[in-house]
C-alpha positions as CSV (number, residue, x, y, z in Angstrom):
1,X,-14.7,2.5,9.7
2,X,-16.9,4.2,7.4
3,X,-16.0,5.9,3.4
4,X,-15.8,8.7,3.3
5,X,-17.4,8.7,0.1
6,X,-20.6,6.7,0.4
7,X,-20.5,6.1,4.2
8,X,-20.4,2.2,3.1
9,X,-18.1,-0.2,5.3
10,X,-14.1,0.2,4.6
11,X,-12.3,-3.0,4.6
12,X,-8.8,-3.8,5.5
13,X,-6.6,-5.1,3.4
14,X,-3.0,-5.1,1.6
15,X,-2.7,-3.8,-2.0
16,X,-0.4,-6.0,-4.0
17,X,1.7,-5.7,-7.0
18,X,2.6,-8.9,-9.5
19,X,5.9,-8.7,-10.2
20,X,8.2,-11.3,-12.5
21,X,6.6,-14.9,-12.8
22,X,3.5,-13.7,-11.1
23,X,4.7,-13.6,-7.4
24,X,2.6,-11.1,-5.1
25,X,4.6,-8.3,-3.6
26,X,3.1,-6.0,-1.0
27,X,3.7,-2.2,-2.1
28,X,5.9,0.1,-0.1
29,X,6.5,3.7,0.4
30,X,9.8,5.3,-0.2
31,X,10.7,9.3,0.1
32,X,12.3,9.4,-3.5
33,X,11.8,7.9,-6.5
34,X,14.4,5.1,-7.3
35,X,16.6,5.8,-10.4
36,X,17.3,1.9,-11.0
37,X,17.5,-1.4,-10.0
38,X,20.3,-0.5,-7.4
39,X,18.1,1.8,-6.4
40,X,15.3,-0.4,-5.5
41,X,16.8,-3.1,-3.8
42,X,19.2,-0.7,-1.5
43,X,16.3,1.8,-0.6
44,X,16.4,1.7,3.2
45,X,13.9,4.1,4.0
46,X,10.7,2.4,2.5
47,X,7.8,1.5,4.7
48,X,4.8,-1.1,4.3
49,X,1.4,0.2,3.5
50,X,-2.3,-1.0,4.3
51,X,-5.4,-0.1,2.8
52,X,-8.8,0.0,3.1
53,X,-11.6,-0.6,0.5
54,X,-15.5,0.4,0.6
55,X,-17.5,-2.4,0.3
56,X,-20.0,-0.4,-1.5
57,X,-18.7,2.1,-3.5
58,X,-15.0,0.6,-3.9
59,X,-13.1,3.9,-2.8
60,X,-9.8,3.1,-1.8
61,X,-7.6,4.6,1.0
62,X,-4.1,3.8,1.8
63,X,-2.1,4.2,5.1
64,X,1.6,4.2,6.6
65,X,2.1,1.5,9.1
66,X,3.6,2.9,11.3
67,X,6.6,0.7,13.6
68,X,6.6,1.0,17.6
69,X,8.6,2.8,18.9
């Protein structure tokens, strides 16, 4: 895959988040917002993410994964 910025190489890869402690989470999407804690540990609808990163340029570019079916 090529950037779209620079035409460099794109990389795949996971973005992480450190949370409490330092332990890596991989980030998520969700439709809303959440409001709270409740919030975050009951949201149902979230889905994993990947991204890729330009080797040259270091453009970033995030995707759904999307579950079979």
């Amino acid at each position: 895959m090529k950037c779209p910025k620079c035409s460099g190489e794109m990389e795949k890869g996971v973005l992480i988040d450190l949370i409490a402690m330092k332990v890596p989470t991989q980030q998520a999407w969700t439709q809303k917002l959440p409001s709270g804690l409740r919030d975050i540990f009951l949201t149902v609808k979230s889905r994993p993410t990947f991204t890729y990163a330009c080797s040259s340029c270091g453009y970033l570019e995030s995707y759904l994964k999307i579950q079979d079916s």
